[in-house]
Structures are given as C-alpha cells and as structure tokens.
C-alpha positions in Angstrom: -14.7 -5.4 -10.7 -11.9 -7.9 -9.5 -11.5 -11.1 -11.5 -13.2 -14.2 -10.4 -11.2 -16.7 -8.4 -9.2 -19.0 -10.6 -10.5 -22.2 -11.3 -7.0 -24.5 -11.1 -6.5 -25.5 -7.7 -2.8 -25.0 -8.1 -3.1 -21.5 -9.6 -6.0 -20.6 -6.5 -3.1 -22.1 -3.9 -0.7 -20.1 -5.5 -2.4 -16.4 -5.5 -3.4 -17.7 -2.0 -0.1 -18.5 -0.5 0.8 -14.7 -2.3 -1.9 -12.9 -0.1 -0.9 -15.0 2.7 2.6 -14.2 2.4 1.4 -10.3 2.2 -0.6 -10.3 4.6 2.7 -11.2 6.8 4.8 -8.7 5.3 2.0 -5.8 5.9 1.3 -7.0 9.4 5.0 -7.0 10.0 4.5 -3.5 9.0 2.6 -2.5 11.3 5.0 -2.8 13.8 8.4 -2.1 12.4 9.2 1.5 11.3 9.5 2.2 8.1 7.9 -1.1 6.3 4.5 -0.1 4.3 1.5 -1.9 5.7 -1.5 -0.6 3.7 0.3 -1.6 0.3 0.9 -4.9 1.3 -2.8 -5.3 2.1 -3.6 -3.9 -1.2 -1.8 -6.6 -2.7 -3.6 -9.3 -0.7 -6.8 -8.0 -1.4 -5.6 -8.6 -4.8 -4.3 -12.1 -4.9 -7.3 -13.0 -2.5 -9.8 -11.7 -5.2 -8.1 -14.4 -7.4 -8.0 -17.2 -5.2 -10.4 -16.8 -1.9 -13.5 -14.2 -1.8 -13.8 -15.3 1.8 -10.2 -14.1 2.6 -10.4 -11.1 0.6 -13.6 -10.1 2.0 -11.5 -10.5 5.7 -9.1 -8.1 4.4 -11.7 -5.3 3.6 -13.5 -5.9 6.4 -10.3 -5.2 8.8 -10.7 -1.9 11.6 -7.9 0.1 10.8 -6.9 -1.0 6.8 -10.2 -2.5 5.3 -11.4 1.2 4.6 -8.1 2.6 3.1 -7.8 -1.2 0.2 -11.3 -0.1 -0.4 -10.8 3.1 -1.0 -7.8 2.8 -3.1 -9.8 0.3 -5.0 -12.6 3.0 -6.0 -9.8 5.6 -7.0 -9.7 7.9 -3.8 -5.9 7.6 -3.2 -5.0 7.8 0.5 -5.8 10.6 3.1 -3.8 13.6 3.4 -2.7 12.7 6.9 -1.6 9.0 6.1 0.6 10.7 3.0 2.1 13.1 4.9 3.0 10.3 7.6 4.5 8.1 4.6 6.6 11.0 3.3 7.4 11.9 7.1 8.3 8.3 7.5 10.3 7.8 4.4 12.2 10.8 5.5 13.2 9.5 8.7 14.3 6.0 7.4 16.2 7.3 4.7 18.1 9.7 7.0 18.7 7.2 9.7 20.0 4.7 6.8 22.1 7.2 5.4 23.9 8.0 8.5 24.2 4.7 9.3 25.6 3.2 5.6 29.3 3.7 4.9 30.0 4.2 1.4 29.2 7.6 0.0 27.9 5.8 -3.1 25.7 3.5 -0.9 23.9 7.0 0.7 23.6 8.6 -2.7 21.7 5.7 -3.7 19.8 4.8 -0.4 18.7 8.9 -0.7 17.7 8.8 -4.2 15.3 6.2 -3.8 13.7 8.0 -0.7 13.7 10.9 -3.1 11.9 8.5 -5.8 9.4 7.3 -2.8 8.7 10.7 -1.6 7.9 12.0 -5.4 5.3 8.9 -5.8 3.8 9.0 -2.5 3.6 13.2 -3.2 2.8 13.5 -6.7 1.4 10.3 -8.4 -0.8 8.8 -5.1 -4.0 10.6 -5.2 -5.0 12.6 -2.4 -8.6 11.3 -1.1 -9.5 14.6 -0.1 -9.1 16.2 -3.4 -10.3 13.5 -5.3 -13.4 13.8 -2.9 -13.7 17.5 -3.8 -12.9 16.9 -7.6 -15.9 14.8 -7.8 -18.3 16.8 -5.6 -17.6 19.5 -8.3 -18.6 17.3 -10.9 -21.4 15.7 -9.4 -20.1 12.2 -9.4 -20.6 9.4 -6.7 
C-alpha cells in the first residue's frame, strides 16, 4: 500500500514537482529512441502517491502505461514482448553510440553498461507471464 500523501505543503510540492518532472522525462520517452518511458511513470506514480492521489490516480489510469505501473506495482514484472523490445532497444542504442563515440575507452564503457542494462532488464525484471504461471501453480491471486 503506498504511503499517504505528506502532510508539509513544501515536502507535497516537492514529491509533486518530482512526478511532474517524470512525467516529462517518460513522455519524452515516448518519442525519442532509446529513453525508457514506463520507468519514468513508475517513478511518478510513486512521488504522486506522496504528494497528489488525484495525479497518481491519472497516471494508472493512462491507455497505453497505466496497466504496465500497476502491474509492476503488484509484482508481475513486464511482458515478455515489452522486455524483449527493451533489450532489442538497448542493443540498438548502444551499438549506434558505440560506433558513433571516439575513444576506445569511451565504447568499452558505453557497451558495458548496455551489457549491465540488458542483464537487469533479462535476468532481475520479472517476466509477467511467468510470474502469471508461477502463481496459477500455486493457486494465488
């Protein structure tokens, strides 16, 4: 259960003006390649649960990202499709900026950290199909 809103108008400004701010960054990334979006939203949900329930409930109640903060919320992880379009994605900005960067030292470091991304996003993000199946087996909600 998210925290209730916090009660200092200055702190509530603040953790507003963060979900605002996030809410920019993640609907920035919606359009340029390569920038999360759905993270961003995560963390807006977030700062709106501690400053606004009416703006958070406008983030989980958005068409295309709504469903995916909820469902990282209740522990399902993203869908299989939307992690293999992250690691695709990853890939393909990595590779561009690698090519593109000068310095050998520059693209061994620009590479490992795509190599860092794609392990999270591959190994430590749950997979909401899976976690679906894990807790059909189990008999869980």
């Amino acid at each position: 259960m998210p925290e209730p809103p916090a009660r200092r108008p200055l702190t509530r400004w603040a953790w507003q003006g963060a979900g605002l701010s996030l809410v920019g960054l993640g609907t920035l990334g919606a359009v340029v390649p390569g920038l999360p979006t759905t993270v961003f939203f995560i963390g807006a949900a977030a700062c709106f649960a501690r400053s606004s329930p009416r703006l958070e409930r406008w983030v989980l109640g958005l068409p295309h990202v709504g469903p995916l903060v909820r469902d990282y919320r209740s522990g399902l992880g993203m869908p299989r499709r939307a992690k293999v379009a992250a690691i695709a994605a990853i890939a393909v900005a990595v590779t561009l900026s690698a090519f593109a960067l000068g310095s050998w030292a520059v693209r061994a470091a620009v590479v490992g950290l795509g190599l860092v991304g794609v392990g999270y996003v591959g190994l430590r993000v749950p997979t909401r199909e899976r976690v679906l199946e894990e807790r059909a087996r189990r008999g869980a909600p």
